[in-house]
N, C-alpha and C positions, 0 to 999 in steps of 0.2 A: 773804216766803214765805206766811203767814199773812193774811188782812182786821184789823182791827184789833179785831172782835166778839174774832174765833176764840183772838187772843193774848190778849186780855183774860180767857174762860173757862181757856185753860190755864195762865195765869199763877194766877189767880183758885183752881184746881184743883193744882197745886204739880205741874203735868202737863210737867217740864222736860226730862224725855230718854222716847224711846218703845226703848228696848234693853228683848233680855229678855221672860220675863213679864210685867214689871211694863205696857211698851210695849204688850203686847196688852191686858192691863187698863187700861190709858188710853184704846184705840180702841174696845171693848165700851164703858166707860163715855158716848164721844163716840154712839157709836151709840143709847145707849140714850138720854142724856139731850139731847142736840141734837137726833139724827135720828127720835127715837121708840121704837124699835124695843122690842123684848119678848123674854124667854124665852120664847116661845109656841111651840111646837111643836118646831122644830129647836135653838132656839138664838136669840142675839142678831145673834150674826157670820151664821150660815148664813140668817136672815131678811135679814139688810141686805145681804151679796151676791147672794142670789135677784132681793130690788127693783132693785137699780144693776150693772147687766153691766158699764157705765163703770169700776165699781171696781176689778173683776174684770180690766177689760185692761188699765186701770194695773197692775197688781200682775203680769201676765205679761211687759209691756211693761218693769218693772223688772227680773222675774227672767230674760229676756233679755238684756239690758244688762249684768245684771251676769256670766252665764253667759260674753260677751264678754270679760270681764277676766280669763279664765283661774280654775283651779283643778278642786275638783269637781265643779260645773254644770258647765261646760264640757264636760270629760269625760264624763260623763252624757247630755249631748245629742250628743254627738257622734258617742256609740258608739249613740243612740238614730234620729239621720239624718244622719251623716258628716261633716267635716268642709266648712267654708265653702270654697267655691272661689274662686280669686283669676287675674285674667289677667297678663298681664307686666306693666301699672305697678302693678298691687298693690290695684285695684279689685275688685269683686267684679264677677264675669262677670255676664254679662246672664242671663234663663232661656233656655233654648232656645226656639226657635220651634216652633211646633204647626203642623199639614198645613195648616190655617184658616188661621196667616195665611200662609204662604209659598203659600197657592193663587192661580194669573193664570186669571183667568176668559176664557172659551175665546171 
């Protein structure tokens, strides 16, 4: 999961589970003392996601995924843009087609 640097510092750091508070204060700590970053202005977190948008769609790309497995994300989005559409074998429908492409040029 890890390079063998990255295990080495969290081992090295007693950085064994990221739950919780304590989890965000391990990934501040990573930010500050791996990636650089500073309290300078906004924050540690709010500088390191400003620099890495990457980080940022990971972390939407998980909280979609996990919105997927039911409960109160789920909920939440659903009631925010409606429920996934499904065809008869249980696929998600295609999108619809726009004028663009269904136009035959004359």
């Amino acid at each position: 999961m890890y390079n063998k640097q990255m295990e080495d510092y969290l081992f090295n750091n007693k950085m064994y589970s990221f739950e919780g508070a304590r989890g965000v204060q391990h990934l501040e700590k990573i930010a500050t003392e791996v990636c650089g970053y500073t309290p300078d202005y906004s924050g540690v977190m709010i500088n390191f996601f400003a620099d890495n948008p990457g980080a940022i769609e990971a972390v939407v790309e998980w909280i979609g995924n996990q919105a997927l497995k039911g409960g109160d994300w789920k909920d939440n989005l659903e009631a925010m843009v409606g429920p996934e559409e499904e065809d008869e074998v249980g696929d998600l429908a295609p999108p619809e087609e726009t004028a663009s492409e269904t136009w035959i040029e004359p």
